[in-house]
C-alpha positions in Angstrom: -3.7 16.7 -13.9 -0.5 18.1 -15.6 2.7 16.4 -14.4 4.0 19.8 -14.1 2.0 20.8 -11.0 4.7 19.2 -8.6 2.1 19.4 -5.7 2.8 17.2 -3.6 -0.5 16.0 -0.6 2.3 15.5 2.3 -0.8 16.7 4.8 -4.2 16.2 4.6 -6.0 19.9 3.8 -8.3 21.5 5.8 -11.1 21.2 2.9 -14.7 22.3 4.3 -15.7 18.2 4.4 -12.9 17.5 6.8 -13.3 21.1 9.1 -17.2 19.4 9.8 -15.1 16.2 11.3 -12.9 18.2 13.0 -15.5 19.8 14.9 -16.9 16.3 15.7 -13.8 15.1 16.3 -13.4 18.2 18.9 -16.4 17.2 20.5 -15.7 13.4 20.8 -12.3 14.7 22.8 -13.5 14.6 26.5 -15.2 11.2 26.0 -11.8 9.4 24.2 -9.7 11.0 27.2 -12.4 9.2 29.8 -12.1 6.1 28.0 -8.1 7.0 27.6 -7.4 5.7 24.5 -5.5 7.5 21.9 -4.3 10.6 22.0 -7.5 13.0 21.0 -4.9 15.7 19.3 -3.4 13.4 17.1 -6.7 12.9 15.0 -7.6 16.2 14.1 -6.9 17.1 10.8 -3.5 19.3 10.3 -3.4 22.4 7.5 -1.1 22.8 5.2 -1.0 24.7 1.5 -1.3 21.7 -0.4 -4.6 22.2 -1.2 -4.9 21.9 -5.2 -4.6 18.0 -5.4 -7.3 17.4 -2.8 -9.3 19.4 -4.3 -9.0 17.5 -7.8 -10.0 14.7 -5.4 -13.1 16.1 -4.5 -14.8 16.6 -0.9 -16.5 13.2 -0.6 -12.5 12.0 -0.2 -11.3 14.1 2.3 -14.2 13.7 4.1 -14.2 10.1 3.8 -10.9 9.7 4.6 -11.8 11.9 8.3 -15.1 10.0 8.8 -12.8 6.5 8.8 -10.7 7.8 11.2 -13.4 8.9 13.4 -15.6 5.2 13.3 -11.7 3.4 14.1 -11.4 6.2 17.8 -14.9 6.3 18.4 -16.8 3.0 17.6 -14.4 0.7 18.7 -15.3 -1.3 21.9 -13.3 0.2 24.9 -11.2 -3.4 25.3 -9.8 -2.8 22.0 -8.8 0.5 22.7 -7.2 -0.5 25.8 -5.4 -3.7 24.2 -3.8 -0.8 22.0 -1.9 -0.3 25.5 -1.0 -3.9 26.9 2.1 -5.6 26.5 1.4 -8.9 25.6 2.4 -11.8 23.6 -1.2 -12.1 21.7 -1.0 -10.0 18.5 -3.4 -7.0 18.8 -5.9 -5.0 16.8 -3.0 -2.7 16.8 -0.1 -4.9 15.9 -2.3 -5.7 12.5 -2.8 -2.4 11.6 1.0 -1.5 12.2 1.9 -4.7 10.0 -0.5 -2.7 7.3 1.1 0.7 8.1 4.8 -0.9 6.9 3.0 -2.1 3.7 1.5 1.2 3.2 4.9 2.7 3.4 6.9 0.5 0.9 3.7 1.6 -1.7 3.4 5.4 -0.7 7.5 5.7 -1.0 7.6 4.2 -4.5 4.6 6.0 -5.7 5.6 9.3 -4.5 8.7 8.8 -5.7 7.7 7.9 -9.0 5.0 10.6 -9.4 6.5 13.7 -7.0 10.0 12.8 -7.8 10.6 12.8 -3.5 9.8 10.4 -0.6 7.6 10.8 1.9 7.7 14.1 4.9 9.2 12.8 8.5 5.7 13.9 9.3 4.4 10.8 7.5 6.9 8.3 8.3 7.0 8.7 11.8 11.0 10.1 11.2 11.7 6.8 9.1 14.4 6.8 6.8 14.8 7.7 3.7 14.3 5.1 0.7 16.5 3.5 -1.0 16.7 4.6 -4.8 14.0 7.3 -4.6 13.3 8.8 -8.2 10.8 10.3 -10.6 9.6 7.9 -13.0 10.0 9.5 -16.7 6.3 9.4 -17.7 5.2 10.1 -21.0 1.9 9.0 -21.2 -0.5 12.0 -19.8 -3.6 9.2 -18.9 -1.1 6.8 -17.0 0.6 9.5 -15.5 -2.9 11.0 -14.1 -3.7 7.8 -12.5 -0.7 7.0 -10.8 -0.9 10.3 -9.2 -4.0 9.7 -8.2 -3.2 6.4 -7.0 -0.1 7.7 -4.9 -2.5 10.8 -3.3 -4.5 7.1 -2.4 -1.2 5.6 -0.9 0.1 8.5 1.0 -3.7 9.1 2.5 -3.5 5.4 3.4 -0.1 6.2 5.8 -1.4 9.5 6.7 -5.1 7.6 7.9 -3.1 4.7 9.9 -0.3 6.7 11.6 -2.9 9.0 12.8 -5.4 6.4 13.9 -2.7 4.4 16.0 -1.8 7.7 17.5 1.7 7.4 19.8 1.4 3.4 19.1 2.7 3.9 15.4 5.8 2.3 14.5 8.4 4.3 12.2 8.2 3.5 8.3 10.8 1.0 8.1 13.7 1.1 5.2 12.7 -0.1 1.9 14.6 -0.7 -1.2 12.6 1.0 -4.0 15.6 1.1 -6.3 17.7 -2.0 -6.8 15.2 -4.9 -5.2 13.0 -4.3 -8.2 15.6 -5.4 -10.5 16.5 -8.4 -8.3 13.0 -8.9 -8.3 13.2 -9.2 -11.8 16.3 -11.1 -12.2 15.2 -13.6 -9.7 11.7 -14.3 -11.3 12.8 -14.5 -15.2 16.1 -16.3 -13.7 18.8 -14.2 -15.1 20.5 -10.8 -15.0 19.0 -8.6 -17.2 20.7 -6.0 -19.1 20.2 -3.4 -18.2 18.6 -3.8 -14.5 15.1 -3.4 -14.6 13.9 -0.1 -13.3 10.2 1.0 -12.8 11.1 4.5 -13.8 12.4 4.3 -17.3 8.7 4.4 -18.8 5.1 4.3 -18.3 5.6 0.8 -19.2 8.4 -0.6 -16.6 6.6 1.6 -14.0 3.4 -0.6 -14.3 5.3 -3.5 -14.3 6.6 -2.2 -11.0 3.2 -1.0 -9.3 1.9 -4.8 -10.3 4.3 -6.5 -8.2 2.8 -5.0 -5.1 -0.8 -4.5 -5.8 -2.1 -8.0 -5.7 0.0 -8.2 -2.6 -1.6 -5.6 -0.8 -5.1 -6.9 -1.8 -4.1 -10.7 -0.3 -2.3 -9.2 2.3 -5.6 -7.1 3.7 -8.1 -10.1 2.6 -5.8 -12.6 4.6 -6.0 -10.3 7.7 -9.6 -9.3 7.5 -10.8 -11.9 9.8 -8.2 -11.0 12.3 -9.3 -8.1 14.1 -10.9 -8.2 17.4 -13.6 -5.0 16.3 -15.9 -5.2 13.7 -15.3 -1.2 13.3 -11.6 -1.5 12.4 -12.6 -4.6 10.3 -14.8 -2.7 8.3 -12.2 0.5 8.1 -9.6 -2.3 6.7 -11.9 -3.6 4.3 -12.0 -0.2 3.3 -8.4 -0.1 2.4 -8.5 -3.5 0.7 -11.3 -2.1 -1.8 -8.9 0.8 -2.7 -6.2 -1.7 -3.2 -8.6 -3.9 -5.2 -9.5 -1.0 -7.4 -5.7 -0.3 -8.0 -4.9 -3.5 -9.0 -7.4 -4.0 -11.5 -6.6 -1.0 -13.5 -2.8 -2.0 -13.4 -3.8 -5.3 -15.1 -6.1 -3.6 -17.7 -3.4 -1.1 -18.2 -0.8 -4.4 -19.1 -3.2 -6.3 -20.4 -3.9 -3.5 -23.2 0.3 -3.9 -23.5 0.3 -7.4 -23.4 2.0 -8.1 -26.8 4.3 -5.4 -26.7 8.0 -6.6 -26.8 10.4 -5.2 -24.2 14.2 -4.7 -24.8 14.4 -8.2 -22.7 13.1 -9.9 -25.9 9.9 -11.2 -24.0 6.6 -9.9 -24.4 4.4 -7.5 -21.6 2.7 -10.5 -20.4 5.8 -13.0 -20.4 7.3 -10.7 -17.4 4.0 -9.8 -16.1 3.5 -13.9 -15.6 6.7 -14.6 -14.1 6.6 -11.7 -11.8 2.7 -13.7 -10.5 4.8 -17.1 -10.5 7.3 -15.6 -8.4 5.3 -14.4 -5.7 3.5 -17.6 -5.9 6.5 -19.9 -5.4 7.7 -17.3 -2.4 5.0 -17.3 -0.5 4.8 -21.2 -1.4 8.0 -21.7 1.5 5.2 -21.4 4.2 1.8 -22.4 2.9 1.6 -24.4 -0.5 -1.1 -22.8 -2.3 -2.1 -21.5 -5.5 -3.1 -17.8 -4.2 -1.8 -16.0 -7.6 -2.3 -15.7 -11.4 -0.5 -13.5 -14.0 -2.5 -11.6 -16.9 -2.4 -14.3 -19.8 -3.8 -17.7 -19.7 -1.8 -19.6 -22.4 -4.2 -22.7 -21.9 -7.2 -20.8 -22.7 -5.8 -17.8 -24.5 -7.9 -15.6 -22.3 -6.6 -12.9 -20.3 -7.0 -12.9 -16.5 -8.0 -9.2 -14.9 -9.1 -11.1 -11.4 -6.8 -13.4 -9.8 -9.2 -15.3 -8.0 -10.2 -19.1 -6.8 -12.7 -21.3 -7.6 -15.8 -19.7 -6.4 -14.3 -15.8 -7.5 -13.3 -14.7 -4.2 -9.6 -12.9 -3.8 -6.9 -15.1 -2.6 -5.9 -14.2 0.7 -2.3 -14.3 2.0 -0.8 -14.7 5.7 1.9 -12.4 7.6 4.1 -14.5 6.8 3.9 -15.2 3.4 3.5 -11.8 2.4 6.9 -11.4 4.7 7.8 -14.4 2.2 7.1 -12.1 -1.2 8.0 -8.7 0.2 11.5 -10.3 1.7 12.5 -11.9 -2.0 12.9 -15.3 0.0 11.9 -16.0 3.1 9.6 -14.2 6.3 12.8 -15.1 8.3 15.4 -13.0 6.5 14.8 -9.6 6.1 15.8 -8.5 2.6 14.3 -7.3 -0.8 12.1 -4.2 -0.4 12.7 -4.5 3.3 16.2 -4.7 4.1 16.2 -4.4 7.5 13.1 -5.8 7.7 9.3 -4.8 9.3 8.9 -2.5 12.1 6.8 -3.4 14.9 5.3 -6.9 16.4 4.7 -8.5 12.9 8.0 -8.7 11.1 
């Protein structure tokens, strides 16, 4: 798609895929008000214009997108639902998926900003504030630019999906830094100040090295919470999500690998950066549990290249609340900061 058709999906459209769900959505109403769990209203699909880049997505989507929604109201066991409700000390179904909902944000701002050149509606962030150091990235390369819109249409559905599942219980986007946080990001894993600060949107380049430092993250972060959830349905929905992630991650690393050798005004090397940026989260999220749960693109005791950061047996690594809190934060689950700076909405934070 041309970077010069400044569409931007704030709203889901009213494709023919996702009018079928509505209708069953319509007629699942009466039993979700017996069961009085979310709001019935606040899953049907809402209309706008913004039709051309969901149609470039195609109908399977859209409707895929509805037909997640509807398994997370419907299928989940009544006690969940209620739990959604309860004020208690135990961390809910809901509380998990809000923790994902903040992720979702920081990724949908950047990428929108990057792509659409403007942040997220107040539809979509739940009246959040506006990011820090939104901007367009200056693309120049017509293939990276088509995926990274595709990928933020991905991120935005992602928001759209969980505000609208969690109904009234969403929490407001929270602040994030998507401006200066990547270049203390950058200064803090290469340990120095660059010159100039790094910024995601100079190139196609810097904005890949921007879009790896939270992709693996999002992958460990849903892996790591899989096992969590007190329904199987909303398990499966989340696993879901973590595929989408996965699938974003992996063309970000091909896309550096391919740049690997390529020498940035730094005087280091694609895959130098791209391997202290994977240290860096490692030795973060090392403050709380010491693991080895990350891996950059270049192994310089093999000379291979790494596309799947992975353990022993090839399964993801998995990360905790709190050490993704510890990557997220630039230091520690403690201190808000970084790409947070007020830190996480909701019960997770």
């Amino acid at each position: 798609m041309s970077k010069d058709s400044g569409i931007h999906p704030y709203e889901p459209c009213c494709s023919s895929a996702a009018a079928q769900f509505a209708d069953t959505l319509q007629q699942l109403s009466q039993i979700l008000r017996d069961q009085n769990t979310l709001e019935v209203n606040s899953f049907l699909p809402r209309c706008s214009s913004q039709t051309a880049v969901h149609q470039a997505f195609g109908n399977m989507k859209v409707a895929y997108a509805f037909a997640l929604v509807a398994l997370l109201a419907f299928a989940a066991p009544a006690a969940n639902a209620r739990s959604l409700k309860q004020d208690s000390s135990s961390i809910t179904d809901a509380d998990i998926l809000n923790f994902a909902l903040n992720l979702e944000c920081l990724e949908a701002q950047f990428y929108s900003c990057a792509v659409y050149g403007q942040p997220l509606s107040a539809d979509l962030t739940g009246n959040g504030p506006a990011p820090i150091g939104c901007q367009s990235a200056n693309f120049t390369n017509d293939d990276i630019y088509s995926i990274a819109m595709d990928v933020a249409n991905n991120e935005i559905a992602h928001v759209n999906y969980l505000r609208t599942a969690l109904g009234n219980y969403s929490v407001q986007c929270p602040l994030v830094n998507i401006g200066s946080a990547f270049s203390d990001a950058a200064n803090a894993v290469l340990n120095t100040t660059l010159s100039p600060p790094f910024s995601p949107y100079v190139n196609d380049l810097y904005f890949l090295h921007g879009a790896f430092i939270f992709e693996d993250v999002g992958v460990t972060a849903y892996k790591g919470a899989l096992t969590s959830f007190q329904s199987k349905d909303i398990m499966l929905a989340a696993a879901g999500i973590l595929a989408v992630e996965a699938y974003h991650a992996g063309y970000i690393r091909t896309a550096l690998i391919e740049n690997a050798d390529v020498m940035t005004p730094y005087g280091v090397n694609v895959s130098t950066i791209v391997n202290a940026i994977a240290a860096g989260r490692d030795m973060l999220d090392n403050k709380t549990v010491n693991t080895v749960d990350d891996e950059g693109i270049y192994n310089a005791t093999t000379g291979d290249y790494t596309l799947t950061p992975v353990d022993g047996n090839a399964v993801a690594y998995s990360r905790t609340p709190a050490q993704v809190l510890d990557v997220v934060y630039l230091g520690s689950a403690s201190i808000p900061g970084g790409f947070y700076p007020n830190g996480l909405n909701g019960k997770i934070h």
